[in-house]
C-alpha positions as CSV (number, residue, x, y, z in Angstrom):
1,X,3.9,-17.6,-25.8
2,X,2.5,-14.9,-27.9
3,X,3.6,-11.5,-26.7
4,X,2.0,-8.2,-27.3
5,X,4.1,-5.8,-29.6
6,X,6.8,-3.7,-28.2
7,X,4.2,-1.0,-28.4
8,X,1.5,-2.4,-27.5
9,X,3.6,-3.8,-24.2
10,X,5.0,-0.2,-23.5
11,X,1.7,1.7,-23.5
12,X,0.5,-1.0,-20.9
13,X,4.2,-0.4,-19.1
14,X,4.4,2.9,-19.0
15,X,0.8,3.4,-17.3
16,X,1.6,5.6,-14.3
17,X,5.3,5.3,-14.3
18,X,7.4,7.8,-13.1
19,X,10.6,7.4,-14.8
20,X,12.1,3.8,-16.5
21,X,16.2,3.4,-16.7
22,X,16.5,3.1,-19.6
23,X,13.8,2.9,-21.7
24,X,15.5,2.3,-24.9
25,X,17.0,-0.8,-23.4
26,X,13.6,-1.6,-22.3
27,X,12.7,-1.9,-25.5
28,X,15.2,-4.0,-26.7
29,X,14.9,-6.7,-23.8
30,X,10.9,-6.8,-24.7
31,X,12.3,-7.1,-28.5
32,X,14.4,-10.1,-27.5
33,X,12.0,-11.1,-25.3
34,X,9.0,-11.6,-28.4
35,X,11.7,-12.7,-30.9
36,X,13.2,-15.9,-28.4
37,X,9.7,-16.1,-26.9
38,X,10.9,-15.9,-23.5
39,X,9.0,-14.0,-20.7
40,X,11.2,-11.3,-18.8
41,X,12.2,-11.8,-15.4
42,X,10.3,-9.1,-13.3
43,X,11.1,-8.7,-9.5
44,X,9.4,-6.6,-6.8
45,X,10.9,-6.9,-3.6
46,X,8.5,-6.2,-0.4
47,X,9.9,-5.7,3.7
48,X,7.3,-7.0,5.2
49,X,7.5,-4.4,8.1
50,X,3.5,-4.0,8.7
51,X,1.2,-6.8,7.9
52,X,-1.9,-4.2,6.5
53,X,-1.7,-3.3,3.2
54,X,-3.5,-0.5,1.8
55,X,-4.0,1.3,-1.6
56,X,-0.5,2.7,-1.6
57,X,0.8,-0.4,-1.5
58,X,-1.2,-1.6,-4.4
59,X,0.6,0.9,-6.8
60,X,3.8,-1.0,-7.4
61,X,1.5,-4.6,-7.2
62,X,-0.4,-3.7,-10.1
63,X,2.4,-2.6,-11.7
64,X,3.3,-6.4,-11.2
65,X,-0.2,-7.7,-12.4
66,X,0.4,-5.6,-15.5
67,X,3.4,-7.2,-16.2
68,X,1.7,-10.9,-15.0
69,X,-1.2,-10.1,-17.6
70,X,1.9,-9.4,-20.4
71,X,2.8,-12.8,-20.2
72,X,6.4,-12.3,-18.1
73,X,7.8,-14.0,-14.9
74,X,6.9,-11.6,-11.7
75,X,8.5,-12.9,-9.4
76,X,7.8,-11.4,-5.4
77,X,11.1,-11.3,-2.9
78,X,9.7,-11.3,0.4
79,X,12.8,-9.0,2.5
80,X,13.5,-11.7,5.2
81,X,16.8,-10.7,5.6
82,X,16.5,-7.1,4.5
83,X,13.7,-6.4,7.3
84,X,15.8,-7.3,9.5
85,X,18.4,-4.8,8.8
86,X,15.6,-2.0,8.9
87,X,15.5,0.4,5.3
88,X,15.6,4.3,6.5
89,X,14.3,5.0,3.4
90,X,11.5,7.8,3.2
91,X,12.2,8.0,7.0
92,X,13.7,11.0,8.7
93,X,15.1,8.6,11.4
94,X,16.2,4.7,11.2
95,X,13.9,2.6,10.4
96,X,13.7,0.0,13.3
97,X,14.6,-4.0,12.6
98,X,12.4,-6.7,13.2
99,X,12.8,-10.3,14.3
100,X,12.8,-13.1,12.3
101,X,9.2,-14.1,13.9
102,X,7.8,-10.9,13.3
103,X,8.9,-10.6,9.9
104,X,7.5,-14.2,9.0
105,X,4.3,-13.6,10.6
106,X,4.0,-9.9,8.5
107,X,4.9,-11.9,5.4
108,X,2.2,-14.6,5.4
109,X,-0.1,-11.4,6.4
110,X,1.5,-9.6,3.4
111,X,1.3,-12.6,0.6
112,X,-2.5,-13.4,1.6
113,X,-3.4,-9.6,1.3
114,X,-1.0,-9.5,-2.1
115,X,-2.7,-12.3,-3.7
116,X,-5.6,-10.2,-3.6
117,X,-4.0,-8.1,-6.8
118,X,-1.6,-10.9,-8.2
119,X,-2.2,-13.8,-10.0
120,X,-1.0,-16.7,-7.2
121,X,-0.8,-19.2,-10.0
122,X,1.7,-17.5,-12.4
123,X,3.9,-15.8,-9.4
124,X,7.2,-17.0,-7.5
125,X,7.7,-16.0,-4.3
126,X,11.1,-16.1,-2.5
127,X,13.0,-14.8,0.4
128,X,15.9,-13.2,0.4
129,X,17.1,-14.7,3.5
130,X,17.8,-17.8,1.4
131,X,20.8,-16.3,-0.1
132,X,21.7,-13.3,1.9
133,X,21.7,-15.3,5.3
134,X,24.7,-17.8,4.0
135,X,27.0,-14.9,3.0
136,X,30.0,-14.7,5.2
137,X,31.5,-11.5,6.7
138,X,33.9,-11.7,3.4
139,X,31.4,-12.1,1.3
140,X,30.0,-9.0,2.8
141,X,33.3,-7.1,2.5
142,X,33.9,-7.9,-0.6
143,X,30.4,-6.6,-1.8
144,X,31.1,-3.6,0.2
145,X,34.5,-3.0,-1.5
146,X,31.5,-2.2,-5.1
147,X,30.6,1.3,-3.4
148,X,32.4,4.1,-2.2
149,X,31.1,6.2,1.0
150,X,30.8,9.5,-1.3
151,X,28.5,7.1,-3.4
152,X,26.0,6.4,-0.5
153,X,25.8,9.8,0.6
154,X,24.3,10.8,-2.9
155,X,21.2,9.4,-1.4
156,X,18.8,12.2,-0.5
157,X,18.0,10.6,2.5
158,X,21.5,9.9,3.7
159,X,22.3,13.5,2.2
160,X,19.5,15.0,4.9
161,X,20.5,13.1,7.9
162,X,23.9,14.0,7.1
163,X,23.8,17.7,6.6
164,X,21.2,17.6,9.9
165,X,23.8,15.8,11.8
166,X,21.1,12.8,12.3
167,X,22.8,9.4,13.1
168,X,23.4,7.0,10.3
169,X,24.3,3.9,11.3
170,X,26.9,1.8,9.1
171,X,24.5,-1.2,8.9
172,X,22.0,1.1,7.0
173,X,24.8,1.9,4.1
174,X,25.0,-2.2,4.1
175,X,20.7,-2.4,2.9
176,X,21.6,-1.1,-0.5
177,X,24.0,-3.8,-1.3
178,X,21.9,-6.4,0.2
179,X,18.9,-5.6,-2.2
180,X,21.1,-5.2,-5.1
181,X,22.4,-8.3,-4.3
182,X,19.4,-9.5,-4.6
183,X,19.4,-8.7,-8.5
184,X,22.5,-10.4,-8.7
185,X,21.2,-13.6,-7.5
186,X,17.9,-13.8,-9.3
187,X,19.8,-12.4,-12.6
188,X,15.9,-10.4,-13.5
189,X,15.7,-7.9,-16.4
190,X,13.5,-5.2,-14.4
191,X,12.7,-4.2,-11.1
192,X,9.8,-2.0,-9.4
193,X,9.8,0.3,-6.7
194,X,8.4,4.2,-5.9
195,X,10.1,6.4,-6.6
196,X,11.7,6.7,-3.0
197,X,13.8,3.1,-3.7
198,X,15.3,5.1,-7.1
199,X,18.9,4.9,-5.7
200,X,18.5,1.0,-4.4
201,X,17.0,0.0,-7.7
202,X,20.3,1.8,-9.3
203,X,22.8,-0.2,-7.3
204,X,21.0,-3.2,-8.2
205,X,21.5,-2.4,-12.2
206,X,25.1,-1.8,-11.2
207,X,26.1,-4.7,-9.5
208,X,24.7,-6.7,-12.3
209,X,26.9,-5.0,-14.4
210,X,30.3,-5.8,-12.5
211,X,28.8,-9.1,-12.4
212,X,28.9,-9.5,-16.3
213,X,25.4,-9.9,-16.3
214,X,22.5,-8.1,-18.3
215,X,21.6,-5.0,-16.6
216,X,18.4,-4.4,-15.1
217,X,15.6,-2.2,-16.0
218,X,14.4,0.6,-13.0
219,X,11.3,1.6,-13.0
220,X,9.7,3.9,-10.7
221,X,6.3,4.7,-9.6
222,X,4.8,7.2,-7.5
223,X,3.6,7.0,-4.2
224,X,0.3,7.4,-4.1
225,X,-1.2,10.6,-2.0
226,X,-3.6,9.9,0.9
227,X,-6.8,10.7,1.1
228,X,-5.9,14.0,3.0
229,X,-4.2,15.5,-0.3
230,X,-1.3,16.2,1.0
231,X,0.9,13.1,2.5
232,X,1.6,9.8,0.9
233,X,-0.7,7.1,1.8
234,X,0.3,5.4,5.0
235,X,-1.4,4.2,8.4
236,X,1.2,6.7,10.5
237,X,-1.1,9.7,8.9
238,X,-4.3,8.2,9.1
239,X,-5.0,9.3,5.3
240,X,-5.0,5.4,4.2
241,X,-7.6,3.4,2.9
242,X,-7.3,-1.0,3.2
243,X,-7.2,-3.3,0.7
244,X,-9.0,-4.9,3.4
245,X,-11.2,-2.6,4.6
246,X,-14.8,-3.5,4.8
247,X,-16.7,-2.1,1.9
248,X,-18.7,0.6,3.5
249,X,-15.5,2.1,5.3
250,X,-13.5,1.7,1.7
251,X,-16.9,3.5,0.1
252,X,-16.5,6.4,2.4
253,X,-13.0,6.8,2.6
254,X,-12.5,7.2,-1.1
255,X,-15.3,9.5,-1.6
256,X,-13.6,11.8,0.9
257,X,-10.6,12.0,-1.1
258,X,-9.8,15.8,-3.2
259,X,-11.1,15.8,-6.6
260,X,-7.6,16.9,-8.0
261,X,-6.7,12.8,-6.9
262,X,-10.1,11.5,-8.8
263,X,-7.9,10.7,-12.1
264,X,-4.6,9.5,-10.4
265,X,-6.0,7.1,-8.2
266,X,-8.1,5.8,-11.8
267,X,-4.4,5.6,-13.2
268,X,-2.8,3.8,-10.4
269,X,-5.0,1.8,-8.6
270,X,-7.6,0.3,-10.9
271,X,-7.6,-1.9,-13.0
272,X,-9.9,0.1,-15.4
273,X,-8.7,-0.1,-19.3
274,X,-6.2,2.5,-20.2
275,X,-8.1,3.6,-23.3
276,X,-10.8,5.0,-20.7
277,X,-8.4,7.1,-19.1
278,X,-9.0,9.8,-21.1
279,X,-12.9,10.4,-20.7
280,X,-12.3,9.5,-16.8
281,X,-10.1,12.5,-16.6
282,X,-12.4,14.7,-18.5
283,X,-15.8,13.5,-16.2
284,X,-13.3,14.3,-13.5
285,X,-12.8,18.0,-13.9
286,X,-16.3,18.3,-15.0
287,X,-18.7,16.3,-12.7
288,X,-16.1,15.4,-9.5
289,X,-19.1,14.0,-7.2
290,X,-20.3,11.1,-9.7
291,X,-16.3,10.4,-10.6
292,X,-15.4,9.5,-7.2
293,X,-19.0,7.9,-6.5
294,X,-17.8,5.9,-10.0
295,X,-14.0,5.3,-8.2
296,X,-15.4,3.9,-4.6
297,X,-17.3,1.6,-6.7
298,X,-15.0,0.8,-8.9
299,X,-12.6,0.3,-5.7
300,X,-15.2,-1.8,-3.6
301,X,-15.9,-3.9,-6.4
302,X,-12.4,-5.0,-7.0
303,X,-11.4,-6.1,-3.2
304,X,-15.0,-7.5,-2.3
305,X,-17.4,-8.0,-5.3
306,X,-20.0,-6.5,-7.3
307,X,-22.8,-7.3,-4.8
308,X,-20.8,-5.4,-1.9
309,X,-20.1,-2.8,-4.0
310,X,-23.8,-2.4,-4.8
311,X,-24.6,-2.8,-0.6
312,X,-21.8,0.0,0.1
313,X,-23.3,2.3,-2.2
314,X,-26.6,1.8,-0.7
315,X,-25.3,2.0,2.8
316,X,-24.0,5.4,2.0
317,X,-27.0,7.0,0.4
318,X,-28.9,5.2,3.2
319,X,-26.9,7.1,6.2
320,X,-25.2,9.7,4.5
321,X,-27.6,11.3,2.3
322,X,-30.8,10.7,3.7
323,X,-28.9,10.6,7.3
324,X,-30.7,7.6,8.6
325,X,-29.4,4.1,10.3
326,X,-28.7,0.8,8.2
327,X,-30.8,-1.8,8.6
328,X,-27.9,-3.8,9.1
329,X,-26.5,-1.7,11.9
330,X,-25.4,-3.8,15.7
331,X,-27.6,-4.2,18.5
332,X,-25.5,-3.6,21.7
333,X,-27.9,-4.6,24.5
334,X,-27.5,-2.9,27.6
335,X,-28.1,-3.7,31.5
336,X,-30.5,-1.6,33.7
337,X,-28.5,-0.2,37.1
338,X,-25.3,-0.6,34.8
339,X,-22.6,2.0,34.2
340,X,-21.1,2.4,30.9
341,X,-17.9,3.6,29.9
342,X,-18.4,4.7,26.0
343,X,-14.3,3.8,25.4
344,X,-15.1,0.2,26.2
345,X,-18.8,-0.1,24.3
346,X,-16.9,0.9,21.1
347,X,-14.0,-1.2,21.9
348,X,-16.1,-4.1,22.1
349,X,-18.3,-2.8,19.4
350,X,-15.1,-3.5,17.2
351,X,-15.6,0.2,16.1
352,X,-12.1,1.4,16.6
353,X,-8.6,-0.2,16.0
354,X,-7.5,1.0,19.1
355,X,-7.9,3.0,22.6
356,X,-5.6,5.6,21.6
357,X,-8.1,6.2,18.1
358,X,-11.0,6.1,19.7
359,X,-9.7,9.2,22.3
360,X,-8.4,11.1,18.9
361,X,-11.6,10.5,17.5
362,X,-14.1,11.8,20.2
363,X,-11.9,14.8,20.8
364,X,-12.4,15.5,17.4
365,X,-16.1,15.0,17.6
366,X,-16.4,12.1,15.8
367,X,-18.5,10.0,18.2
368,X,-21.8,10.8,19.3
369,X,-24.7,9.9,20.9
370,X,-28.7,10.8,19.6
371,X,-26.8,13.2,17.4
372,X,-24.9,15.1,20.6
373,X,-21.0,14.6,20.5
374,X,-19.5,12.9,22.9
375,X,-16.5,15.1,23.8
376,X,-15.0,13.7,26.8
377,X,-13.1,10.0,26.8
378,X,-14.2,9.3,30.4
379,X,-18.4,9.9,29.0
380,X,-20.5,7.0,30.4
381,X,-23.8,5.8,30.5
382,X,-26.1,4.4,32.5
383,X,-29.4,3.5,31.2
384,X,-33.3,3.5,32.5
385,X,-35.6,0.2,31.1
386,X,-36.4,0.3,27.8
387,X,-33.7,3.4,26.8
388,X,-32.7,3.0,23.0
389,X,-29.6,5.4,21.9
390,X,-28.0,6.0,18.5
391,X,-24.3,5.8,18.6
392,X,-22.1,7.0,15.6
393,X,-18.4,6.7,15.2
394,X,-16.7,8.6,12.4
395,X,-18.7,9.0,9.6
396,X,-20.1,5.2,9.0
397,X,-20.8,2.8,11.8
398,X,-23.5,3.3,13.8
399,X,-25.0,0.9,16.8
400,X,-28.1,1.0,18.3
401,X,-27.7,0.9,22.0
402,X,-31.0,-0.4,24.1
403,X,-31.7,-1.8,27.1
């Protein structure tokens, strides 16, 4: 295998990183690494708690795919165990476990949607319920008896909960270990997380150390801000945009991010050469519009192709800017003498994930009819022969409603 040189490696490395622990050692594994010619052992471990992945997620995967493209191991620990204990981290309460069925169902979900970033053919995926599940209570003691109470409590969220007099459950002090454990077992030289898995990632390094083993790398990345500019991505604040998405919603969504986000989301979730960072940023601050037009390409094209990145652009200008209805847009027929609740034309439409969206969304005014909002959940219609109607949902589906 011919590697890269330490600096080349680093610059690629270091893209968007928050903070690496230690970087000098860093350097000296990648040293060793291009002097015995062997690839690095690089772990990510995932809980597959939701089976959706969106753009936050993709952060710390092509972190991964960097590392894939540098010719190491990456090797993807799905949290089959781990989920099951249910990771508070990032939460102000406890996160709540799942069963073993609905973690395996979220992983398959989660690998399909991962492979989307990763290169299947040069990754190893395994599940930490293959060596965590055997352990016996002693075995669990005994890892215990490597970290002292005063030790957990370091951990801002523990610290929080504690000083708020919020529950904390011994089980949750138990998820550290368990994921450090992991370390132990797969004996890898780095690890990712955000920045928010900082304290896991250190326990990890440590109990490789009282193991006699080689100490791993931590490195951090940040979690990516949602398209409201304020919150980290995540389907809870509805400032989230899918891997999956379909292209014109993933056009739209990331034009509506704030320009002060054009350059970061370049950084962290393209895959666009890091020696065009620098004239991104600049055509950032000085022509905004055309950057993020440039970035929900860019982002379309990556998930779904050139050619649907070419049709979301178009669909945009086409309804958007010159506010008229795609060609492509549904034909919902309708049934003279029938009554009509809007709710369920949308539902079947396939317009909204959800009851509960589609209310939050027309008392926002984001549905209308012929141009006129809709402001009342309850709104129905009942059509005369040959009654056509333009219905718009958020800001890019539209249906044409007819009888």
């Amino acid at each position: 295998m011919n590697f890269l040189s330490v600096d080349e490696q680093l610059s690629i490395i270091e893209r968007g990183a928050v903070e690496i622990v230690p970087v000098e050692e860093l350097k000296e594994k990648l040293a060793k690494s291009i002097t015995t010619k062997t690839p690095l052992k690089v772990k990510l471990g995932v809980d597959p708690t939701r089976p959706d992945l969106h753009l936050g997620h993709s952060v710390i995967l092509r972190k991964l795919r960097q590392f894939q493209d540098l010719g190491h191991e990456a090797i993807l620990i799905i949290g089959g165990f781990t989920a099951m204990i249910g990771d508070p981290t990032g939460q102000n309460t406890t996160r709540p476990p799942l069963t073993k069925d609905e973690v395996a169902s979220n992983a398959q979900s989660y690998i399909d949607q991962a492979q989307k970033i990763l290169d299947p053919e040069r990754l190893q995926i395994v599940n930490n319920l293959d060596w965590l599940g055997p352990m016996s209570f002693m075995d669990v003691i005994h890892l215990s008896s490597k970290m002292t109470v005063a030790r957990m409590i370091e951990r801002d969220d523990f610290s929080k909960r504690f000083s708020n007099n919020e529950p904390i459950s011994l089980h949750e002090f138990l998820y550290p270990l368990a994921q450090g454990q992991d370390s132990v077992h797969l004996e890898n030289d780095i690890e990712l997380g955000g920045t928010d898995q900082k304290f896991n990632l250190l326990v990890g390094r440590n109990l490789q150390k009282e193991k006699g083993l080689s100490p791993q790398i931590c490195l951090m990345m940040p979690l990516l801000v949602g398209t409201d500019g304020s919150a980290k991505m995540s389907k809870s604040y509805d400032n989230y945009i899918g891997i999956n998405e379909h292209p014109n919603d993933m056009y739209g969504k990331s034009l509506s991010i704030p320009d002060n986000l054009i350059y970061t989301y370049f950084e962290l979730t393209t895959d666009v050469p890091t020696t065009e960072l620098s004239g991104i940023k600049e055509k950032s601050e000085e022509d905004p519009r055309n950057a993020k037009h440039d970035l929900a390409f860019k982002l379309v094209e990556m998930y779904h192709g050139l050619e649907a990145a070419k049709g979301a652009r178009e669909h945009f200008e086409t309804t958007i800017i010159q506010k008229k209805v795609p060609d492509d847009a549904p034909i919902y027929e309708l049934q003279v003498g029938v009554e009509y609740r809007i709710m369920e034309v949308i539902a079947e439409l396939n317009f909204s994930p959800s009851n509960g969206e589609t209310k939050r969304l027309i008392k926002q005014g984001g549905v209308s009819l012929n141009d006129e909002k809709i402001m009342d959940a309850g709104h129905t219609l009942s059509p005369n022969e040959g009654e056509e109607f333009i219905l718009k949902v958020g800001k890019r589906k539209y249906a044409v409603l007819k009888s």
